[in-house]
KOLMI-146006 format. One record per residue (C-alpha): y, x, z. Coordinates in pm, 1 decimal, padded with zeros to 6 digits. Example, Ala and Ser with C-alpha at 12.3 -4.5 7.8 and 13.67 -1.06 7.14 Angstrom:
<atoms>
ATOM         c2         c1         c3
ATOM   -00450.0    01230.0    00780.0
ATOM   -00106.0    01367.0    00714.0
</atoms>
This chain:
<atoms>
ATOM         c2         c1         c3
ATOM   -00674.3   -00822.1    04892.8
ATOM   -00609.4   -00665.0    04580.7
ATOM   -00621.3   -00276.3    04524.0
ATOM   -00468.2   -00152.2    04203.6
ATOM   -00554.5    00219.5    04084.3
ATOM   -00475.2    00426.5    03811.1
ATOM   -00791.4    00618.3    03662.1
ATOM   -00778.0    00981.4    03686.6
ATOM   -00633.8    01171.1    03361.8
ATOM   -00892.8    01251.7    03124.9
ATOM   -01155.8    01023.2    03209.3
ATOM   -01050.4    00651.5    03132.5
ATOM   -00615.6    00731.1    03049.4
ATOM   -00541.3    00421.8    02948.2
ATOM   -00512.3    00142.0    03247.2
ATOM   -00596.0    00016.8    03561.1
ATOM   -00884.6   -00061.3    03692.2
ATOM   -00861.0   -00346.1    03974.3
ATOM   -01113.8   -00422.6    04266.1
ATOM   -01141.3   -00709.5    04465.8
ATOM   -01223.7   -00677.2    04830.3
ATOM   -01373.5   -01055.5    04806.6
ATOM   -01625.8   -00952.5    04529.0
ATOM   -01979.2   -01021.9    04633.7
ATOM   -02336.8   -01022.9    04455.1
ATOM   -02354.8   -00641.4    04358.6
ATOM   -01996.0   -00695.4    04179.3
ATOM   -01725.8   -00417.3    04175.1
ATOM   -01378.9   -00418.3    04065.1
ATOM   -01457.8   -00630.8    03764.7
ATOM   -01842.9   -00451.0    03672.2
ATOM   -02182.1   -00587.8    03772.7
ATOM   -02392.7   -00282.7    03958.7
ATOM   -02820.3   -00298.9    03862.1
ATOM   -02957.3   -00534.8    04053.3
ATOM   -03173.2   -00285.9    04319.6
ATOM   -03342.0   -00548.4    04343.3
ATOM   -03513.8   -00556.8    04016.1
ATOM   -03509.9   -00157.3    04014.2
ATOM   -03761.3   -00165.4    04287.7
ATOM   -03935.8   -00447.4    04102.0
ATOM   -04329.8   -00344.9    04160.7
ATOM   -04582.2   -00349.6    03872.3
ATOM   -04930.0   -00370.1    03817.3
ATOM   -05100.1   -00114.3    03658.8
ATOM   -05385.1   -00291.0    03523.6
ATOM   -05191.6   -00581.1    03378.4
ATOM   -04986.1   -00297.4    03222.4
ATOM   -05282.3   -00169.7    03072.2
ATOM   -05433.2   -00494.9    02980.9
ATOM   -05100.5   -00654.4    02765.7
ATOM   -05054.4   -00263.3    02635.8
ATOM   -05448.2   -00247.0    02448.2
ATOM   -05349.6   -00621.9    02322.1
ATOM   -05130.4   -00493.6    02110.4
ATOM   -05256.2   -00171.6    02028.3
ATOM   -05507.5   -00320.8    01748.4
ATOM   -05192.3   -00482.3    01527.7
ATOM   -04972.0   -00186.8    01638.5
ATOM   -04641.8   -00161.2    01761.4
ATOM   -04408.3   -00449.6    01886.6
ATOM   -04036.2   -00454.7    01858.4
ATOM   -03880.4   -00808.9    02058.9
ATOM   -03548.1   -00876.7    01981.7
ATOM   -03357.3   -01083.5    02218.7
ATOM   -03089.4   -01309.2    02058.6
ATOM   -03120.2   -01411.8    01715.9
ATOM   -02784.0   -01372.0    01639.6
ATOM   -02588.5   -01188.6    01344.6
ATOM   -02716.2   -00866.7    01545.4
ATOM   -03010.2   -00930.7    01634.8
ATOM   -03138.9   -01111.6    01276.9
ATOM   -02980.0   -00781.2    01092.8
ATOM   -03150.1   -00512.5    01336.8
ATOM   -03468.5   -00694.2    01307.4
ATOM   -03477.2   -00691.0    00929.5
ATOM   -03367.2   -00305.0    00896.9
ATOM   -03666.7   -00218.6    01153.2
ATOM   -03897.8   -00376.8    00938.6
ATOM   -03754.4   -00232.5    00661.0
ATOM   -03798.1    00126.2    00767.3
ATOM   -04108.2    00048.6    00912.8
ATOM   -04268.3   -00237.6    00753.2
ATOM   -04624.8   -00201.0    00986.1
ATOM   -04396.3   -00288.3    01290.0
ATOM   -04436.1   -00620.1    01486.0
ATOM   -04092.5   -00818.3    01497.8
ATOM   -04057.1   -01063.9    01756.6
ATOM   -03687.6   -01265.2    01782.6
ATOM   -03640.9   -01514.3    02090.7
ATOM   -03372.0   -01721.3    02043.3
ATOM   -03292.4   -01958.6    02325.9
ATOM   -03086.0   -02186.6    02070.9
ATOM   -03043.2   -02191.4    01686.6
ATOM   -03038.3   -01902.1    01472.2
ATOM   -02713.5   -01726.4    01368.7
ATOM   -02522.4   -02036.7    01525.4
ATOM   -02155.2   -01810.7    01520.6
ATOM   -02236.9   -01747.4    01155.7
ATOM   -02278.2   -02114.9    01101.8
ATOM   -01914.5   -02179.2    01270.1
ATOM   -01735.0   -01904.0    01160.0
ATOM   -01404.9   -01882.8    00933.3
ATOM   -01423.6   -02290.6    00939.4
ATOM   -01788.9   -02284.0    00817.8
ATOM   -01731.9   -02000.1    00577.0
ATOM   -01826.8   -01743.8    00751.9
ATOM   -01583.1   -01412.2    00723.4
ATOM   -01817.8   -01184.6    00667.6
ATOM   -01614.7   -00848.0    00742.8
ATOM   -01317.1   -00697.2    00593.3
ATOM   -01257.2   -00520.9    00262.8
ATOM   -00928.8   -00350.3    00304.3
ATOM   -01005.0   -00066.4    00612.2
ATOM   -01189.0    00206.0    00359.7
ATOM   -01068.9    00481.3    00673.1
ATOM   -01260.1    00442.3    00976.6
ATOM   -01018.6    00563.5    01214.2
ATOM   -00803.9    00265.8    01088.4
ATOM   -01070.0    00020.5    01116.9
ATOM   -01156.2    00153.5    01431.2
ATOM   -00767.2    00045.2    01570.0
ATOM   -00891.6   -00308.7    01546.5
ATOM   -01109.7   -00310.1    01821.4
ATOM   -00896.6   -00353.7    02189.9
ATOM   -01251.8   -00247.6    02382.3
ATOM   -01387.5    00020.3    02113.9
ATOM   -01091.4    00174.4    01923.0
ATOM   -01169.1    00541.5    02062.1
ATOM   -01551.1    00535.8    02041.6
ATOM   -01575.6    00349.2    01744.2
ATOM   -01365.4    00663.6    01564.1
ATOM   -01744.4    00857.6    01529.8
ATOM   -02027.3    00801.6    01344.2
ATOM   -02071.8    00429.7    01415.2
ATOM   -01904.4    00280.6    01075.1
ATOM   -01973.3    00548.1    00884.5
ATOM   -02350.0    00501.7    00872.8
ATOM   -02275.9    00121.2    00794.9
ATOM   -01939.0    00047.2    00762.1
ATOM   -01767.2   -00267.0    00541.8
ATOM   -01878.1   -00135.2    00213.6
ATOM   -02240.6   -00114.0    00304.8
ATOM   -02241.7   -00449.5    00422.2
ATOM   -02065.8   -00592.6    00108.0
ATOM   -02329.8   -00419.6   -00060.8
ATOM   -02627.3   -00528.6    00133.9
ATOM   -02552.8   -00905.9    00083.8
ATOM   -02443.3   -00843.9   -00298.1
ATOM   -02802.9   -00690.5   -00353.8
ATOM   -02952.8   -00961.8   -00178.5
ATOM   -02754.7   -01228.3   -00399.4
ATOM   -02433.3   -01290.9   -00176.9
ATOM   -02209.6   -01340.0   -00399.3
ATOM   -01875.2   -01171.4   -00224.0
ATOM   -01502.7   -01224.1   -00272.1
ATOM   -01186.6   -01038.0   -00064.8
ATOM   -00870.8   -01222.5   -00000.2
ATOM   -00500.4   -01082.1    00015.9
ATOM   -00553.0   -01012.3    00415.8
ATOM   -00853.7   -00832.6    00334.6
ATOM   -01112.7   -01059.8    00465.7
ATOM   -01423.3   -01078.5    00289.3
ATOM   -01604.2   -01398.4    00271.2
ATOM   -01889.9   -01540.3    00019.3
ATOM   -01784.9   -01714.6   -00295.0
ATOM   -01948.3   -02020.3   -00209.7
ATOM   -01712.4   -02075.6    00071.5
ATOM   -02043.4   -02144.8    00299.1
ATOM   -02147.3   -01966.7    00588.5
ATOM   -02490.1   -02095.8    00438.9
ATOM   -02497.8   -01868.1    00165.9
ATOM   -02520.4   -01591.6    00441.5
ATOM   -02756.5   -01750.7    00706.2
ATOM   -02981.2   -01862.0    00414.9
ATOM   -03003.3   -01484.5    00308.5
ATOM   -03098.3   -01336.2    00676.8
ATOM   -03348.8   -01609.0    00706.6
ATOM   -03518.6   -01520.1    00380.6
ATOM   -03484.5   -01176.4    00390.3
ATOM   -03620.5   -01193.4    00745.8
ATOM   -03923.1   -01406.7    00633.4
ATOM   -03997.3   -01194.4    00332.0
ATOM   -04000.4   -00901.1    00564.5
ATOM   -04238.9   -01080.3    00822.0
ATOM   -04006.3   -01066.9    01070.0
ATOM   -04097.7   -01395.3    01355.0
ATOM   -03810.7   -01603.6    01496.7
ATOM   -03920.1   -01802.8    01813.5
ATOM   -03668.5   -02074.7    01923.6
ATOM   -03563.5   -02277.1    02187.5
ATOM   -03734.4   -01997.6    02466.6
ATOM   -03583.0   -01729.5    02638.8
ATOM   -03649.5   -01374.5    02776.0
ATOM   -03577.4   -01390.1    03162.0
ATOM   -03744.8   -01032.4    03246.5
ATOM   -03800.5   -00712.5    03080.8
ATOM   -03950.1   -00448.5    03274.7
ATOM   -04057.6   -00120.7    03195.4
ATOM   -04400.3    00040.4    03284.5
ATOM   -04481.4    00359.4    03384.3
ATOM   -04720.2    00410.3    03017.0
ATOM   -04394.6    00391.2    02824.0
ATOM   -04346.8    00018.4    02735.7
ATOM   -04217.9   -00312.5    02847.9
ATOM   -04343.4   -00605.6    03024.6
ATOM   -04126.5   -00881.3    02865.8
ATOM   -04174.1   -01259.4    03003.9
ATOM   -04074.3   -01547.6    02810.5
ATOM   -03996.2   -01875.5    02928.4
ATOM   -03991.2   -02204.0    02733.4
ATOM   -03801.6   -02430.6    03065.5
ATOM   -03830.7   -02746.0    02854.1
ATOM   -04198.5   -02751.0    02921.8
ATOM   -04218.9   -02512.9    03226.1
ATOM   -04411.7   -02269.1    02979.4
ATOM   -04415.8   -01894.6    02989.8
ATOM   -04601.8   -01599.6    02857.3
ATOM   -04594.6   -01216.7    02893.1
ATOM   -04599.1   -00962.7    02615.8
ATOM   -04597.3   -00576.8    02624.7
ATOM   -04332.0   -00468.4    02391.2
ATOM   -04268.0   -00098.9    02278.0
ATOM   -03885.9   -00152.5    02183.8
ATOM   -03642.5   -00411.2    02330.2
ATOM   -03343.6   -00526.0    02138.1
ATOM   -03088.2   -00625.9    02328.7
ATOM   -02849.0   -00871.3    02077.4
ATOM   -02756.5   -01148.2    02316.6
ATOM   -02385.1   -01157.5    02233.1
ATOM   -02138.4   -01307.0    02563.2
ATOM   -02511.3   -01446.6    02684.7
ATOM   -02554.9   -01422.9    03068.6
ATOM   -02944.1   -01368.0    03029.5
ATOM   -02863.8   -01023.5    02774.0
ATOM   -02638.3   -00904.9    03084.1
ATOM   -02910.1   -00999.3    03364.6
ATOM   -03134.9   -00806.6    03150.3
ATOM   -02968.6   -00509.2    03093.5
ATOM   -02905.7   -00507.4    03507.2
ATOM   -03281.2   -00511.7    03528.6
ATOM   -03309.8   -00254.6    03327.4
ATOM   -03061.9   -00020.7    03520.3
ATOM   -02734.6   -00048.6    03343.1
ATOM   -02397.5   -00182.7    03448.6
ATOM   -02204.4   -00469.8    03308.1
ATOM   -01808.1   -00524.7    03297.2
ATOM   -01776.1   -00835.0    03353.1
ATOM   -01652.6   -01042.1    03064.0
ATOM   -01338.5   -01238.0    03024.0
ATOM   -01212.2   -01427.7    02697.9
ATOM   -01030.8   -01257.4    02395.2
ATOM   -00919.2   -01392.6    02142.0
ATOM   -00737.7   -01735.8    02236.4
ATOM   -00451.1   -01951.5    02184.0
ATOM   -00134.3   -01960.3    02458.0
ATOM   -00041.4   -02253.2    02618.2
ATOM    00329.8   -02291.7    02599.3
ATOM    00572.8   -02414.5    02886.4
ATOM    00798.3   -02584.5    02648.7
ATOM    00787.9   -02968.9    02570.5
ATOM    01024.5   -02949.9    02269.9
ATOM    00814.7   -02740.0    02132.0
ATOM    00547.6   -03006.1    02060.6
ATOM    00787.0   -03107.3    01819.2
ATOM    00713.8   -02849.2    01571.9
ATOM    00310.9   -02873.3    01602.3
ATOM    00233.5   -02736.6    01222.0
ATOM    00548.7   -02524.3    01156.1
ATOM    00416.4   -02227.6    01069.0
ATOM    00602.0   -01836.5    01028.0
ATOM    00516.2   -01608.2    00748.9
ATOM    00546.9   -01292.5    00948.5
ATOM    00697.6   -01269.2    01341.5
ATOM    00684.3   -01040.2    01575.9
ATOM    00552.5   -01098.1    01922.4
ATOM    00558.5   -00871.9    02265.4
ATOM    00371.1   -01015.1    02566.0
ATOM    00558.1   -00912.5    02909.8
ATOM    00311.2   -00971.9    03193.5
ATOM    00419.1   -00900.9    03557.5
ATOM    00078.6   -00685.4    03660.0
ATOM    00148.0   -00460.4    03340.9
ATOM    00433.5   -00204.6    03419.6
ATOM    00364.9    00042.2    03161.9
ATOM    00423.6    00021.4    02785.1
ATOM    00106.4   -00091.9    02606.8
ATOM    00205.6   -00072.9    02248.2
ATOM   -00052.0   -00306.0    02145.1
ATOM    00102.5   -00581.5    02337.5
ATOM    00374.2   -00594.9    02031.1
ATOM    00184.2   -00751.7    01705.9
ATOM    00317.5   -00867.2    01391.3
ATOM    00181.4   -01112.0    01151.8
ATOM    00163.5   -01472.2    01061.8
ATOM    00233.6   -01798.9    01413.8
ATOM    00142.9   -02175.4    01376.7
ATOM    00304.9   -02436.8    01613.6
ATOM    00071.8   -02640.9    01796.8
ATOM    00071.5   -02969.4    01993.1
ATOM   -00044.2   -02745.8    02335.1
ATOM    00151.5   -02392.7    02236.5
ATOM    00137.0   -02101.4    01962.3
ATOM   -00196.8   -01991.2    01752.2
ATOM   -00223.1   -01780.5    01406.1
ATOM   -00315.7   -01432.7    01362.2
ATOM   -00032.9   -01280.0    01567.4
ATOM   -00106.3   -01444.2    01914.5
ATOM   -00493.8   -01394.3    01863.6
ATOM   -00466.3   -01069.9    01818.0
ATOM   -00216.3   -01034.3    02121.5
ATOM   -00482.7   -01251.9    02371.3
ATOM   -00744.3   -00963.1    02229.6
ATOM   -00499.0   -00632.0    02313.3
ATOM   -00419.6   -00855.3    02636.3
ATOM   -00733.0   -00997.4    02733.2
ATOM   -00780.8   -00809.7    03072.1
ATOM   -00456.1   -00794.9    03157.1
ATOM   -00399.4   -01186.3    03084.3
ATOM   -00726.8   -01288.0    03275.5
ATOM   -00578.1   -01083.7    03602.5
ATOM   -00261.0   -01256.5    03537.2
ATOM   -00427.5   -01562.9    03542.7
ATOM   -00298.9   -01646.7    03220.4
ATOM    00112.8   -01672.4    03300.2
ATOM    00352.7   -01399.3    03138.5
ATOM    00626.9   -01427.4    02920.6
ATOM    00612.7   -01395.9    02539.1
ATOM    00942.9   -01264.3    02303.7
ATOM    00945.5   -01337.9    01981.3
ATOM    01168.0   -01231.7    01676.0
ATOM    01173.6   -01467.3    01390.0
ATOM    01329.5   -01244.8    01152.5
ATOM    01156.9   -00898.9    01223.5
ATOM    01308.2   -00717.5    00924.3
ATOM    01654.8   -00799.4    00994.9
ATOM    01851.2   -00622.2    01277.7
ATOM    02051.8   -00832.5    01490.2
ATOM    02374.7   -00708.2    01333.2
ATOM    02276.0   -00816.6    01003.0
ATOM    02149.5   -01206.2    01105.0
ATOM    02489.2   -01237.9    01306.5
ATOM    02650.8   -01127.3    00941.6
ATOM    02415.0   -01325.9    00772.8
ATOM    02527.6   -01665.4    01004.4
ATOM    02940.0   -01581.1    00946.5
ATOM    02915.8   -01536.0    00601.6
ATOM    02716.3   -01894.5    00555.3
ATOM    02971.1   -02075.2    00776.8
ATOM    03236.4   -01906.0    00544.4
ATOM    03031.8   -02082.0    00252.9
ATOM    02959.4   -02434.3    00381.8
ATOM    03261.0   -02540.2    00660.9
ATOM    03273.1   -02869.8    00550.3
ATOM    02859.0   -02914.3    00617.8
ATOM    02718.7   -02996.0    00887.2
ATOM    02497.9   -02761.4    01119.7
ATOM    02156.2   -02972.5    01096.5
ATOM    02224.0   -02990.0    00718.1
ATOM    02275.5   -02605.6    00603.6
ATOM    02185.5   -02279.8    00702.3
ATOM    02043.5   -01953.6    00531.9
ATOM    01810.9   -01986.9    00341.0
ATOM    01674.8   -01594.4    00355.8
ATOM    01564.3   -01660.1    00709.2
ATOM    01293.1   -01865.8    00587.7
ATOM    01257.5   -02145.4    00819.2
ATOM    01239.1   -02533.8    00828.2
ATOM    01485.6   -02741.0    00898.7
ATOM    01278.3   -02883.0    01233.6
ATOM    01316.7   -02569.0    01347.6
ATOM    01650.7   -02464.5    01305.5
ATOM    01720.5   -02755.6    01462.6
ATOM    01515.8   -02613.4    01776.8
ATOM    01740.2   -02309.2    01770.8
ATOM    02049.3   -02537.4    01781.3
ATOM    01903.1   -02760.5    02124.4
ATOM    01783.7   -02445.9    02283.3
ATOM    02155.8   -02311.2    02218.7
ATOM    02292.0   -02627.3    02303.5
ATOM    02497.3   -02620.5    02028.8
ATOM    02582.1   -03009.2    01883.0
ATOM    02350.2   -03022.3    01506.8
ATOM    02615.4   -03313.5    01408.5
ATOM    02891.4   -03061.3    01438.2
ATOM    03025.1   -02891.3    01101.8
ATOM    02992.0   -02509.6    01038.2
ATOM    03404.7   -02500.3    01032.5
ATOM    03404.9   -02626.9    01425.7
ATOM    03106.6   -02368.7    01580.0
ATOM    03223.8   -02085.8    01733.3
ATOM    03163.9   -01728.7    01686.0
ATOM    03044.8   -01681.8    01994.5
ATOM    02782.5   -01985.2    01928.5
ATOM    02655.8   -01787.7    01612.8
ATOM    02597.3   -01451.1    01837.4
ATOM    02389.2   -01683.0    02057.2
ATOM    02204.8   -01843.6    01744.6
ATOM    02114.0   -01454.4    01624.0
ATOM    02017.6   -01348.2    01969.2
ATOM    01779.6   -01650.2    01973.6
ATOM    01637.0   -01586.4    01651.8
ATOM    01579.8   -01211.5    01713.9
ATOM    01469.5   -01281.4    02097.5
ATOM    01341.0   -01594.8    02170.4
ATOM    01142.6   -01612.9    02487.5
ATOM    00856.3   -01874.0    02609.6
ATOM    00652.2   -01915.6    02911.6
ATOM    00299.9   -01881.7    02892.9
ATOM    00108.0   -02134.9    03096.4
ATOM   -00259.2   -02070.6    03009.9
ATOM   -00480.4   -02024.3    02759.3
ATOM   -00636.4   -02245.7    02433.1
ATOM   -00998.5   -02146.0    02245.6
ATOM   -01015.4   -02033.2    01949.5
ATOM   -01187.2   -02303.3    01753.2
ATOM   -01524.3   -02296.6    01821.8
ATOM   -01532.9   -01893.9    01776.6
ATOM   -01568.5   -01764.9    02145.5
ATOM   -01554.5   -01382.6    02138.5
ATOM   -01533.2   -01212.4    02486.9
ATOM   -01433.9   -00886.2    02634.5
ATOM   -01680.0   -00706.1    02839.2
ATOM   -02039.4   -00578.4    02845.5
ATOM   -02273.7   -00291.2    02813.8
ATOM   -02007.9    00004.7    02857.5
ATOM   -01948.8    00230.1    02594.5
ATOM   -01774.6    00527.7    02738.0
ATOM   -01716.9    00642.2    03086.4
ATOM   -01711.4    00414.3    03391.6
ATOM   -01543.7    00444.2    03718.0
ATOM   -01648.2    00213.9    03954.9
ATOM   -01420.3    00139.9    04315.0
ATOM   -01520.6    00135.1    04636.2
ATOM   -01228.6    00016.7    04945.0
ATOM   -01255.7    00077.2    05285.9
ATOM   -01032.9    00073.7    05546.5
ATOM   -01050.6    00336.8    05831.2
ATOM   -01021.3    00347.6    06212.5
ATOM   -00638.9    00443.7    06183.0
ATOM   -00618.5    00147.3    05932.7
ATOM   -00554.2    00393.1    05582.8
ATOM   -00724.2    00256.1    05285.2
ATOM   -00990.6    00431.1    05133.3
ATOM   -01069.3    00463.8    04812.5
ATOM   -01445.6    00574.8    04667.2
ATOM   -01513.6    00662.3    04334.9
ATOM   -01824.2    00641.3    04147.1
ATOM   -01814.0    00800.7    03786.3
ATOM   -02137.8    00655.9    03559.3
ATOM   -02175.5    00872.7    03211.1
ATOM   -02183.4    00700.3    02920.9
ATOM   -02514.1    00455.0    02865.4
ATOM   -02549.9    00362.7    02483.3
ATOM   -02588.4    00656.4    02212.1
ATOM   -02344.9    00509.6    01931.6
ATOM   -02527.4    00717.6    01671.9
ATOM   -02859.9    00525.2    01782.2
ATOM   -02751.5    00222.5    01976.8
ATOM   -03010.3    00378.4    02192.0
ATOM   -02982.5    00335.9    02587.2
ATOM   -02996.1    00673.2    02769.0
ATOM   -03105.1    00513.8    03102.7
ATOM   -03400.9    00361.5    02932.6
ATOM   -03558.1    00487.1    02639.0
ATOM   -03676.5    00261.5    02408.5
ATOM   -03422.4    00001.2    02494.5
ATOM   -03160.1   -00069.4    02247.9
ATOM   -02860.7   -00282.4    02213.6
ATOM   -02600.7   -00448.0    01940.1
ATOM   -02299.1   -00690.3    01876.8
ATOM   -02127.6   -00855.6    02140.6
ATOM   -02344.6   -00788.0    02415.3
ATOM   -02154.9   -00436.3    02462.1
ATOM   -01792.3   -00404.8    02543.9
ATOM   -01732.9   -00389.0    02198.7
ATOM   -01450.2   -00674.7    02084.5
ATOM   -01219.1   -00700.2    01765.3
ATOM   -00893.4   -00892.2    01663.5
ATOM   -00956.8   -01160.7    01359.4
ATOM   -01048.0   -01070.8    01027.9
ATOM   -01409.0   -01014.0    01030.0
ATOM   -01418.2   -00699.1    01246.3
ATOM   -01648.7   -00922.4    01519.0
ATOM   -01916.4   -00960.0    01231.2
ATOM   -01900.2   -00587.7    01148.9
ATOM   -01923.2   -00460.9    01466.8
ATOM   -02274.2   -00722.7    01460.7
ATOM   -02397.3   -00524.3    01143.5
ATOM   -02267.3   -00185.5    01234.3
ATOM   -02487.6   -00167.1    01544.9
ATOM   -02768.6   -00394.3    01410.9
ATOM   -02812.5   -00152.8    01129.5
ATOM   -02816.0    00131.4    01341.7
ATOM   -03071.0    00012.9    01615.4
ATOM   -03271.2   -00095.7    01327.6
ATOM   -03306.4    00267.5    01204.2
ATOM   -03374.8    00397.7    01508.6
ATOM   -03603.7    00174.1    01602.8
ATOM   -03787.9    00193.7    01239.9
ATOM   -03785.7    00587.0    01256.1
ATOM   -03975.4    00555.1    01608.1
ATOM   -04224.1    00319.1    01491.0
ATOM   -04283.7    00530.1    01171.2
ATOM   -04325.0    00838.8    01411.9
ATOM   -04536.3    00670.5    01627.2
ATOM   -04759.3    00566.2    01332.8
ATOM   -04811.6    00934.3    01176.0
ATOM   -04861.7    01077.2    01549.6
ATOM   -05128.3    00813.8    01588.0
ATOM   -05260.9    00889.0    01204.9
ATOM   -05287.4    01264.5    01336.5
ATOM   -05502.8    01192.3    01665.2
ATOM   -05692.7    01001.7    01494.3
ATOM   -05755.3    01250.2    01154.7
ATOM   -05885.5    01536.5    01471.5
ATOM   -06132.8    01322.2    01617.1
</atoms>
């Protein structure tokens, strides 16, 4: 049973939020609750006290969970501002593993040609209002172009804007975080993870570490927690721990599977510039982001390229609750009215009557032959045929086909080996659903409002103090183009600072005891 709402105006506008009556395990209309569970986790006092006075010699401890793009750049601007902090990263796997993969091993870095940040803002689907504040403009694109350049990343910017090193290596900028981080003393642990982090009542955290392959684990008191997981279940079981809510995540940005055999035919055409609107039967309203423009490539299984990526991102919820079905238009000739390309199609056949159909056509449409000939089957209009014997009203149907063509989405592709998701730690506002059904059998609808949980201008959590969190591990997502990376250094550099300032505090506070005893 499926119960579909629309939020109240002015707190979420834009949307509906859906919640399934067969949800179980602390799960609500597409959100994880905190586990109550591990909120009424007990502690021990004098284990508290005893981890705490460990560290207290070699002062404070920052642990960093996830050593991705993140979580490697927050670590290294906390040491920077405070250089007397402990850094501890625990990655589970290999360090800055998406930076490795990404842009075909080159690694697009961010993008050079969004200088306003309410326009760079417009290419997140889950952050495009909160990201309008302060969050790129304490470390937007330029500041990261700058960072790398003055540690020796040598940068370039192509036509679409996308910045990537000149090296055309994603090495050039993993080797630079890991040296950087090493210079700055920060410590990277591999191949263990952190499956608890709990908070103690003298202001710090109890953070266990497992290493499975050996059935090894340890326990450290940390005084600031990181949270840079990315789409990792253990960074959402953690922040559930810790008293926050997840929405659950679902995949963005992704190919379509296409419902179309002929169209197999044309794997590696590709279009310049189309424009594509996804129609999807649970979406009723007008969502103008479901219309994108830009480059499509032909594949053996459907449609990719810029275009349809960035229409699985604007459409990532709404496609995952459609199960991935809809229907997708798309004009091949977006700067042409219809009027014109029927013009356009009697004037050639004018020209070339003694030609045959699969032979000739215009030439400003821009298109292969292959293709055309596509147009022609799914008209069903003979190719052999000369342009003297096709009628008028075959050449309407042509335009209309070229201006409208429809296909039948039948699931979804992955993007390479870039997996971004939608969903996380909340940004904004959250209403969460409750259904009930009453003795005279009405439904019943409950809802919970939670405030917002992260501080933008600190990445700070205002549940738990001290906890912090960056990159993809909040429901923070953004088309292609390098806008995934930035959002990584945006909020690493700004937990970093926070995080550094505290320490620093912390230090001259401690100076100042000590100076009055």
């Amino acid at each position: 049973m499926r119960c579909r709402v629309p939020f109240p105006s002015g707190l979420l506008g834009a949307g509906f939020l859906f919640w399934e009556s067969s949800a179980v395990n602390s799960k609500r209309g597409g959100f994880v609750l905190p586990s109550r569970k591990n909120q009424r986790r007990k502690f021990s006092p004098a284990a508290a006290v005893t981890l705490c006075s460990e560290r207290k010699a070699s002062g404070e401890l920052l642990v960093v969970v996830g050593a991705g793009a993140a979580g490697v750049y927050g670590a290294i601007r906390a040491k920077t501002v405070a250089p007397h902090l402990n850094v501890l990263i625990i990655e589970k796997g290999k360090p800055l593993s998406k930076v490795k993969i990404s842009g075909g091993g080159r690694c697009n870095v961010t993008n050079g040609h969004c200088s306003d940040n309410n326009i760079l803002a417009e290419h997140y689907p889950r952050g495009h209002k909160e990201l309008r504040g302060s969050f790129f403009s304490t470390h937007g694109p330029s500041d990261t172009m700058a960072w790398f350049s003055d540690h020796g990343v040598q940068l370039k910017t192509e036509t679409d804007g996308r910045v990537f090193p000149v090296s055309d290596s994603s090495s050039s900028i993993m080797d630079c975080l890991m040296s950087e981080a090493k210079d700055r003393g920060v410590s990277i642990q591999t191949g263990k993870v952190v499956t608890t982090t709990s908070p103690t009542p003298y202001g710090k955290f109890i953070v266990k570490i497992e290493k499975r392959s050996i059935d090894y684990s340890e326990t450290v008191a940390a005084d600031y927690v990181l949270i840079a997981s990315g789409s990792s279940k253990q960074g959402y079981d953690l922040a559930t721990q810790l008293g926050h809510t997840v929405v659950d995540p679902v995949p963005s940005l992704f190919t379509f599977k296409i419902q179309d055999s002929q169209l197999a035919e044309l794997s590696g055409v590709t279009f310049t510039k189309v424009r594509g609107r996804l129609k999807l039967e649970n979406v009723q309203r007008h969502i103008p982001q479901l219309t994108q423009d830009g480059p499509m490539l032909v594949t053996h299984w459907g449609l990719s390229g810029p275009m349809i990526l960035r229409l699985s991102a604007w459409g990532a919820r709404h496609l995952s609750n459609a199960c991935y079905e809809g229907t997708l238009l798309i004009d091949f000739l977006p700067e042409s009215h219809l009027e014109d390309v029927k013009t356009i199609l009697i004037q050639h056949k004018h020209h070339y009557l003694k030609q045959k159909l699969s032979n000739s056509y215009p030439s400003s449409f821009g298109i292969v032959k292959r293709f055309w000939k596509y147009i022609l089957d799914r008209v069903g209009v003979d190719a052999d045929i000369l342009w003297a014997s096709i009628s008028n009203n075959s050449l309407i149907a042509i335009a209309s086909l070229l201006k409208q063509c429809m296909f039948q989405v039948r699931g979804k592709g992955q993007f390479k080996d870039e997996f971004v998701t939608a969903g996380g730690i909340p940004l904004s506002e959250v209403i969460l659903l409750s259904l009930s059904l009453s003795h005279s059998s009405d439904c019943i609808i409950n809802f919970l409002y939670l405030p917002p949980q992260i501080s933008l201008s600190t990445m700070q959590s205002k549940i738990q103090p001290h906890l912090f969190f960056a990159g993809e591990v909040l429901n923070i997502d953004g088309v292609t183009g390098g806008f995934n990376f930035q959002n990584a250094w945006s909020g690493g550099y700004i937990a970093g600072t926070s995080i550094g300032q505290l320490a620093v505090e912390a230090l001259q506070r401690m100076k100042e005891i000590e100076g009055q005893m």
